[in-house]
N, C-alpha and C positions, 0 to 999 in steps of 0.2 A: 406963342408956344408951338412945338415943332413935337411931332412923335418919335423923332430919334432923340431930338434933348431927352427925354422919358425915358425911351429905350436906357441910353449912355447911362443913366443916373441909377439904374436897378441895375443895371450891368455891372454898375461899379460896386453895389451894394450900400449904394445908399434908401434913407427913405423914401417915400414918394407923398407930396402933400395932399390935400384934399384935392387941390385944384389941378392939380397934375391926374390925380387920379380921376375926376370927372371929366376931366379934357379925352383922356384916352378914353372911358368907357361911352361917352357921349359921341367919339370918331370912332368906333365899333359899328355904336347903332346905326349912325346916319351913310356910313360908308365910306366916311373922307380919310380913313384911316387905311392904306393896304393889308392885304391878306399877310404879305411877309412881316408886315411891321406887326401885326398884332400875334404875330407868330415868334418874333423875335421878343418881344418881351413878354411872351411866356414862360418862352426859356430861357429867360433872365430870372423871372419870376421863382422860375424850378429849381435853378441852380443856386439865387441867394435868396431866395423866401422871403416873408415880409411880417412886421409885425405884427401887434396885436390891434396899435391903431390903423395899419392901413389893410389890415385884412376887413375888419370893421368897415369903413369907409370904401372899398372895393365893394363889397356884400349890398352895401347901402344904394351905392352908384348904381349896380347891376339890378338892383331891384328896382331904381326908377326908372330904366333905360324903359318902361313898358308899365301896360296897366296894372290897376292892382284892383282886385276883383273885392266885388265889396257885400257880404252874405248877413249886412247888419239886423235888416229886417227879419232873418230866420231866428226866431226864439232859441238857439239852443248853443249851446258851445259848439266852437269849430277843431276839430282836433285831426291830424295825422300822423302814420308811418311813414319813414323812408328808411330803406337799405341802402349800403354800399354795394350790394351785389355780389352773389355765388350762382354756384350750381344747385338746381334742385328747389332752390329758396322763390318758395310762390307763396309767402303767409300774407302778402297781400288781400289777397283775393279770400282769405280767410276773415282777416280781421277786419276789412272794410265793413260787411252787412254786421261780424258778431256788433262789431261797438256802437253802430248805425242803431243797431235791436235795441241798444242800452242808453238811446236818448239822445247821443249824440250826432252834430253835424260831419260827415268825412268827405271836407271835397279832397278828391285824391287825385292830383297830378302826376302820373307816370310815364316810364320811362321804357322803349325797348332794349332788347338785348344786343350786346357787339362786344364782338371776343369768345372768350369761353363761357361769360355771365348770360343768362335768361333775362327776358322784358316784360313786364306787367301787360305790355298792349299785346304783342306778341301771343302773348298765353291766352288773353282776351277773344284777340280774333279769330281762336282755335274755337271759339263759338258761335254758329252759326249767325252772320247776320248783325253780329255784337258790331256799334259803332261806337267808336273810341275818339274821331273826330268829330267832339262837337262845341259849336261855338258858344260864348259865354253866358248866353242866354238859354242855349239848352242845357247847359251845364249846372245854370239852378234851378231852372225847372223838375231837374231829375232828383236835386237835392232836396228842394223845395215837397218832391212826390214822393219819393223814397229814404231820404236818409243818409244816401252817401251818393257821389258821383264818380266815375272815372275817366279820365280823357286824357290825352298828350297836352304838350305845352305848345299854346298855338302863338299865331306870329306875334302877337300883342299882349305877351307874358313874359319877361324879362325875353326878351330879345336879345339883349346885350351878351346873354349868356348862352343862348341856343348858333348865336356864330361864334365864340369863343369856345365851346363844348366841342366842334366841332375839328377846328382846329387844335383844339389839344390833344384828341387822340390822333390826326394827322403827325403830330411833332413829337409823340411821345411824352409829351409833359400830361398826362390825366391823373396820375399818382402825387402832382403838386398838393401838399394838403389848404394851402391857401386859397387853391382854384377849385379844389372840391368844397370848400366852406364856403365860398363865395355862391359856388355854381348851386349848392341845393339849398343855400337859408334864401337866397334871392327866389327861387323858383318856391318855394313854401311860402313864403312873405308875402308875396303876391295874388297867392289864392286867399289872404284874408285867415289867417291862424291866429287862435288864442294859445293852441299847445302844440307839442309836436314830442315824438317818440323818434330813435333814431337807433336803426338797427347795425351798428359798425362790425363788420364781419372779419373775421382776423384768423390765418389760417391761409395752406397753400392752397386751398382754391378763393383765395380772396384776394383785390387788389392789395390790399395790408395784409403783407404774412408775418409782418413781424409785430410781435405783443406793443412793444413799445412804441411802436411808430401809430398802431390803431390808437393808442390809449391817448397819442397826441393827438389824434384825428377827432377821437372823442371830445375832448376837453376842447378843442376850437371851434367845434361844432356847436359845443351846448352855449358855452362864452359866449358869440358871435348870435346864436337863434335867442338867448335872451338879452342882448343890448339889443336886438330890432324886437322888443315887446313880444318873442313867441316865448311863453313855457318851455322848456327845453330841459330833454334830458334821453341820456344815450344809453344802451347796452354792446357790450362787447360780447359777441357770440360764435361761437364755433363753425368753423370752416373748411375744416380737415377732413371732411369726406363731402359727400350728397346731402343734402337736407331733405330728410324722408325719403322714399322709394323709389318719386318717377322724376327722371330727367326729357324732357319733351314736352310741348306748348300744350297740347291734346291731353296726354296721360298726366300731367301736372294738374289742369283742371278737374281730369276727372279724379285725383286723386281729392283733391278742396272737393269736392262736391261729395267725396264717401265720406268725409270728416264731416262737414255739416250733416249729411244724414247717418249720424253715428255708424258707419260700415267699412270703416277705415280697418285696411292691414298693420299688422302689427309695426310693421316697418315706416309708417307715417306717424306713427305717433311723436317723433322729434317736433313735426310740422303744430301735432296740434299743443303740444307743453309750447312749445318756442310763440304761436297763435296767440295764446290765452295769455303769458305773459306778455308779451310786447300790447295788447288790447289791454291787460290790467292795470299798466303802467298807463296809457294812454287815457285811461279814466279817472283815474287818481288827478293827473295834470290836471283836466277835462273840470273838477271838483265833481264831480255825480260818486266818486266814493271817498271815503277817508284813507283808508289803507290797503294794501295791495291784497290783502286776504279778503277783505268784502267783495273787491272788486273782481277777483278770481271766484268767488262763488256766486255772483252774477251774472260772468260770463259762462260759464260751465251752466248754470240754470238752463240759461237762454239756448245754449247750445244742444243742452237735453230737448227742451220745447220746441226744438224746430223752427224757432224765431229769427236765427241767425237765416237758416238754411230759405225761410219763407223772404228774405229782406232781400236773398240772393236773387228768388226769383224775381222780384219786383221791379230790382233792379234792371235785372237780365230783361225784359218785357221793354221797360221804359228805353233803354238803351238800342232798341231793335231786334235782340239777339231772340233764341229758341228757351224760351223757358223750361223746356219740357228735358234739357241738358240735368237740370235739378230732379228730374224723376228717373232720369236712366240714361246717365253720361253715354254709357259704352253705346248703345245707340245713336245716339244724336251727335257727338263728338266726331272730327273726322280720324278714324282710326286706321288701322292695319293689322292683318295675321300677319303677313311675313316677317318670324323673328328666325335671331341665331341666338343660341347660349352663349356666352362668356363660361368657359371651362378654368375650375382653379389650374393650375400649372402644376402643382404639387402640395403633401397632408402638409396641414401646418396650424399656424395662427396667423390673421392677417391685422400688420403692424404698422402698414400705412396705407393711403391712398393717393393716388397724383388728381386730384380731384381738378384740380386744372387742363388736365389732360383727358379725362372723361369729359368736362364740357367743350373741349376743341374737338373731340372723337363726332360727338353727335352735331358741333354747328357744321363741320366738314361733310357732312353728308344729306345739308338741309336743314338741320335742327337751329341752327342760328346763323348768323351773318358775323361775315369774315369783312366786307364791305358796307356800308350804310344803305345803298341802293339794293342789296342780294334780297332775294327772294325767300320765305321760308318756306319749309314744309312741315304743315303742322303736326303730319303722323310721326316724323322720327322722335325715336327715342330711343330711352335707356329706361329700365327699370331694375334697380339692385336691392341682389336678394340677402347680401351678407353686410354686415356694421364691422368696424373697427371690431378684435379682440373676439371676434366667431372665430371657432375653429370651424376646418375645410377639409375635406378631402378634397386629393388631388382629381381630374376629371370630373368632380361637381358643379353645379351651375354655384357664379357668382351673381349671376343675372342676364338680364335678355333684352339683346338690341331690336328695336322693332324699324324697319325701313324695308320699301315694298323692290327695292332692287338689293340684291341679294350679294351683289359685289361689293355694294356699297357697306351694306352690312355685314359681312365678314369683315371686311379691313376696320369697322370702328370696332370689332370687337375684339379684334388682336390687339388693337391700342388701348383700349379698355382693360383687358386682361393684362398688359403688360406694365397697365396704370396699380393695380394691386401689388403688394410685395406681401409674401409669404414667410412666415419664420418658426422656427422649432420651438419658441418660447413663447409666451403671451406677451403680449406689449406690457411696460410697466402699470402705465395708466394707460385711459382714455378717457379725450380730454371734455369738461364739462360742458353743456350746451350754452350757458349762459355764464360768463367769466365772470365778468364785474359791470357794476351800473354807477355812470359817471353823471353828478347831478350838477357841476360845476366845473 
């Protein structure tokens, strides 16, 4: 078998069989496949999609390209989150310790930022000290100590799919739903799940802004996470602005860390309702509740009790990081004074947001990577002070870039501001945080 006969045969829009499909994911791993070749039928891949059996069978393959981490001996269910990715969206870092508090295992493989979307590790490392690479052994130990772990996918975790990731965003094909279903049931499969929760974000700052395209996203996600034995079930949730108040690795953290010590601004509160349900759904899977109502006044308990917020430190300790980030972020966090306002333009009602254009505002200037290799800087940011359907005067803050060069942050904040539109009328609606939940 030859990797262009493969190529030729999804080009054409035919199927691809099992053995076709382990050939190529197997010449992935080992290398005897080129970079073009495995590029080229991607985008075959993109352009004519693939079934439901060989998306199945693709997921499988990519999940045995590498180990699969085995967390049997821990007595407790193993459950995670994953997001598709926005702006703003760090309920990670929330929900890991709350559901950890509530008995269960969270090994939680994550992901950095690239584009206009934020990264789990990213946010992490805005913690002093916090190490995010650690090897499979320290990765249950932590579980083993604390209750939840978090770390990157290292080379011996689907493989198959950390150079094919890679190259998809090179070619433009990452919006493939076949290569996104493949690329995160295989990376969850791997760390050993009984359940899995899936945050599919839909909305212009989300790679799916179209309802229907997310809803297919959803439904091959859930399909695909339980033929590989995960519990699976997804939420469709809102994307059309910020999720909660701070955009930035730094100010994103310390905003998770005023939620767990109840001192959250009113403007996080999307973070913590969006928190609690994605945890209450993930418990329910999990069996530790029956119904989404029990499970939500368990976590809410917990979160009152400081249990969540104590699980964070433990974590944060075992990990290497500053613990002491849990008793007073804005200290121990690497922050900045130098801000600019975002000034509304004119009185009105604000009717949208280019929320995609606020996260390329703040990676352009440090906030996140525009390349894989780029460097971050954890102080920039954004923090907005207005939601969909506020009225504004004109000349009022919409919110405040924080970035310690002052050129830099004037121009995100003219792109920022210019990311607002203004209108004499109120928007019809605005739209609800949590759409629909696809259990099949």
């Amino acid at each position: 078998m030859r990797p262009q006969d493969v190529i030729r045969k999804k080009r054409d829009g035919r199927s691809l069989s099992r053995e076709e499909i382990d050939f190529f994911v197997g010449g992935v791993t080992n290398g005897r496949i080129a970079d073009y070749q495995v590029s080229a039928l991607l985008m075959a891949i993109y352009l004519n999609g693939m079934d439901q059996y060989e998306q199945q069978i693709l997921t499988e393959a990519m999940l045995r390209s590498g180990n699969i981490l085995d967390f049997s001996d821990i007595p407790k269910p193993k459950a995670d989150k994953h997001s598709t990715g926005g702006v703003g969206d760090k309920t990670s870092i929330i929900i890991a310790p709350l559901v950890a508090a509530c008995g269960v295992c969270v090994p939680m493989i994550s992901g950095r930022g690239l584009g206009h979307t934020g990264g789990t590790l990213d946010k992490l490392e805005s913690i002093p000290g916090y190490n995010v690479n650690l090897s499979a052994t320290e990765f249950k130990q932590v579980l083993q100590d604390v209750g939840y772990a978090m770390a990157g996918q290292t080379a011996e975790l689907a493989p198959a799919d950390k150079k094919m990731y890679a190259l998809r965003d090179a070619t433009s094909t990452v919006e493939a739903i076949p290569l996104i279903v493949a690329s995160i049931i295989s990376k969850k499969g791997a760390a050993g799940l009984d359940a899995m929760i899936i945050d599919v974000k839909v909305g212009n700052g989300a790679f799916m802004r179209e309802e229907s395209r997310a809803k297919d996203l959803a439904h091959a996600l859930v399909s695909t996470g339980n033929s590989c034995g995960i519990k699976t079930r997804a939420l469709l949730t809102d994307m059309n602005q910020p999720l909660g108040s701070a955009v930035g690795n730094s100010l994103e953290v310390k905003e998770c860390v005023e939620i767990l010590r109840g001192e959250a601004s009113e403007g996080a509160t999307p973070v913590t309702e969006l928190s609690l349900e994605l945890s209450a759904h993930m418990l329910v899977l999990a069996n530790v509740d029956d119904t989404i109502e029990a499970a939500r006044a368990r976590l809410r308990g917990v979160l009152r009790s400081g249990g969540a917020l104590e699980c964070l430190r433990r974590n944060i300790v075992a990990q290497g990081g500053e613990p002491r980030v849990c008793d007073d972020p804005g200290s121990f966090l690497p922050l900045v004074r130098e801000s600019v306002k975002v000034e509304s333009p004119r009185s009105g009602y604000i009717i949208s947001v280019d929320t995609t254009e606020i996260g390329f505002a703040i990676a352009a200037i440090g906030g996140g990577r525009v390349r894989i290799e780029d460097t971050i800087d954890p102080t920039v940011g954004f923090i907005s002070e207005r939601k969909l359907g506020d009225q504004v005067q004109g000349g009022k803050t919409l919110g405040v870039v924080y970035c310690a060069d002052e050129g830099a942050a004037k121009e995100a904040a003219e792109r920022i501001r210019a990311a607002y539109q203004i209108s004499d009328e109120p928007p019809a609606q605005v739209e609800q945080l949590v759409k629909e939940i696809v259990n099949e």
